[in-house]
N, C-alpha and C positions, 0 to 999 in steps of 0.2 A: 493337838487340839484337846483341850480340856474336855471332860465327858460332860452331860447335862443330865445326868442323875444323879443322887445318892447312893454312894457304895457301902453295904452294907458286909461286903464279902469277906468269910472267916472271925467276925464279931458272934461270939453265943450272947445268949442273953436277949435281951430285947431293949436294941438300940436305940437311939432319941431317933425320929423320923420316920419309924415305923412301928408297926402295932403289932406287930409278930413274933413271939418267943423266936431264936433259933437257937439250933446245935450243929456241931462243927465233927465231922465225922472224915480220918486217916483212909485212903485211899492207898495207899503203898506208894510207891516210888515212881515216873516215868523216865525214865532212860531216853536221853536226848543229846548223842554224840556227835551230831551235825549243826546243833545251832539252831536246828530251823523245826519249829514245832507249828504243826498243825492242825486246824481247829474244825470239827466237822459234824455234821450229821453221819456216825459209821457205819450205818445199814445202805446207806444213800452215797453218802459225796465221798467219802473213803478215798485218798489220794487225789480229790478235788478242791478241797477244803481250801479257808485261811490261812495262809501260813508266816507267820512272822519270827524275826530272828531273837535269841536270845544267847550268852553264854553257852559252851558246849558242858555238857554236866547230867548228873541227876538229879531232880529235884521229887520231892513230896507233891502228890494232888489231895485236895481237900474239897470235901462237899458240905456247902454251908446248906440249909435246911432249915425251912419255916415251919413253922405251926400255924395253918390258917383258918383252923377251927375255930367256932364261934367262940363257944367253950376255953378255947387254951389248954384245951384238955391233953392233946397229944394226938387227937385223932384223926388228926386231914393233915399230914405233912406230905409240903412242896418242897422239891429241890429249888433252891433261890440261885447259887451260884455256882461254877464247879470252878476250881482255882488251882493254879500250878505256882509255887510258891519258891520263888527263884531265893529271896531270902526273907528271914523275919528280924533282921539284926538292927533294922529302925521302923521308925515311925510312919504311916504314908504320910506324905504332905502334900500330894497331888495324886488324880486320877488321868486317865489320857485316854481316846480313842485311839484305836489301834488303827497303822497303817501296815497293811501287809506286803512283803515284802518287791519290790516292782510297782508299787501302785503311789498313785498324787495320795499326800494328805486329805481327809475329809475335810469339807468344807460348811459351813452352814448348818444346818440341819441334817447333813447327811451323817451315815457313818456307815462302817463294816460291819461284820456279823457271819452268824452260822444259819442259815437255813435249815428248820429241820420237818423232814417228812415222817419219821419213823418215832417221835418221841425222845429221842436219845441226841445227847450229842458227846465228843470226846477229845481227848489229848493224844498228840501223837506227833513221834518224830518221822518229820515229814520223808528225812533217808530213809526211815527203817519200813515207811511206808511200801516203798516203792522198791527194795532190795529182800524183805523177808515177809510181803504178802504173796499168794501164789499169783500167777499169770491171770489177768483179767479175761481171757475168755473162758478162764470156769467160773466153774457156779458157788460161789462168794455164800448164797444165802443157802442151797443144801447140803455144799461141803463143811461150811464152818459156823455160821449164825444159827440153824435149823436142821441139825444133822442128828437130830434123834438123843443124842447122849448127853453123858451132865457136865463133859466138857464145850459142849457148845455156845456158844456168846450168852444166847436167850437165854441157858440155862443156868451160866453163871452170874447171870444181870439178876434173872430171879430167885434167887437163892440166897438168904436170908445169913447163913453162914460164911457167905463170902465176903467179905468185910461188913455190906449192908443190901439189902433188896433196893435192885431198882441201879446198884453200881456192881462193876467189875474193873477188875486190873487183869487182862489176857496177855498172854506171853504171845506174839505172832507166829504162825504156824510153822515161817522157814529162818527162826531168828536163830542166829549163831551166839547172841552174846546177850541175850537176854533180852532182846529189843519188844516192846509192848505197846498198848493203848491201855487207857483208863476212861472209863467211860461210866454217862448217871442218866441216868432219867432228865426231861425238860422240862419241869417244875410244871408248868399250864399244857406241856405237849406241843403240838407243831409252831410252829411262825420263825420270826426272825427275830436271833438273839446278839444285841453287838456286844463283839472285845472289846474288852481296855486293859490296860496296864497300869498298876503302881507304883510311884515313885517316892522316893526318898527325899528331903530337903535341897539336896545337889544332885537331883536329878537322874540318880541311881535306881536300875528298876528292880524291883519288888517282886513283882508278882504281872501273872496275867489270867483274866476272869472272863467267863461266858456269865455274864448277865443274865438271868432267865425271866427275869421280870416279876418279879413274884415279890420281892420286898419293897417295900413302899407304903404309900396310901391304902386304906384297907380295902379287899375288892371282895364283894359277895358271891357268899360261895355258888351260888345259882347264877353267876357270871364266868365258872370257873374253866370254861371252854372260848369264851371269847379274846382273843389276841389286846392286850393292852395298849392304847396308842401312844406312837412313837415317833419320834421324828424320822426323817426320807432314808429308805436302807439302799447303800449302793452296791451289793455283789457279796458272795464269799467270800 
């Protein structure tokens, strides 16, 4: 099902459609040797996530980024998209809501999405989820998110030298082969953000995007905590 926004994702510059400078910022690599990548809130839904199938491979994640200052100055950027970029070898010619993997196509007004409670949301394969994160009955947020040091999640999301403040690319604690998440900030913060995917003139996919809402129409920055409306979100 075709998306009903404007996709703005991985375009610098300031697109026709929106009023928003952006810039397009290298995330490193995510390593995805099962096909099946998943899309989540990682503080929160971490192995509950979206997950939809793609090529088994590595791809590039990129964080596209707005400028939503009044100004244009540079001094209020939003993360607009974060994108896993299966290939750049055409054109999009189509956008698509995402169906996750088991689940009916959307229909109507509905669509998929990431719920997020923590501000953040990420990329991640959904095997390496579940074979190189440790056992769920520890503690996820003092062992590894909040564990004091500056290899901790928080500490590499805030750290300014790590590709950009606000993103990280983590190696999983019990990965043998390199297995990781890449994860950004949620441009506005909590709500619900839908996938889509791009395709190619014959229907070859491209790429697949967390929408964060944030490119578009212009919205005042004294509006800048209110959830943008959307049409009907059906699940992770």
């Amino acid at each position: 099902m075709s998306y009903f926004r404007p996709l703005f994702a991985l375009m610098p510059g300031t697109p026709e459609g929106t009023p928003y400078p952006q810039t397009v910022h290298d995330l490193g690599v995510l390593r995805v040797p099962s096909g099946r990548v998943e899309a989540s809130d990682p503080y929160v839904t971490l192995g509950d996530g979206l997950v939809a199938t793609v090529p088994p491979g590595s791809y590039p994640v990129r964080v596209t980024v707005a400028d939503v200052s009044k100004a244009r100055d540079g001094s209020h950027p939003r993360e607009a998209y974060l994108s896993l970029v299966i290939s750049d070898a055409a054109a999009v010619a189509e956008v698509r809501l995402v169906s996750p993997d088991g689940a009916e196509p959307p229909t109507g007004d509905e669509f998929y999405g990431v719920g997020v409670d923590a501000g953040t949301v990420a990329f991640a394969d959904a095997g390496a989820v579940t074979a190189c994160m440790p056992p769920r009955e520890d503690d996820w947020y003092e062992d590894l998110f909040d564990n004091g040091t500056e290899r901790s999640w928080f500490a590499l999301q805030d750290d300014p030298g790590h590709y950009r403040h606000g993103c990280a690319n983590i190696t999983m604690p019990l990965a043998t082969a390199g297995e990781n998440i890449v994860l950004s900030h949620s441009g506005w913060g909590d709500g619900f953000y839908p996938v889509v995917t791009t395709h190619d003139a014959d229907g070859a996919l491209l790429g697949m995007h967390i929408d964060l809402l944030v490119a578009g129409p212009e919205k005042p920055e004294d509006d800048e905590d209110q959830d943008e409306e959307v049409p009907v979100t059906i699940g992770a």
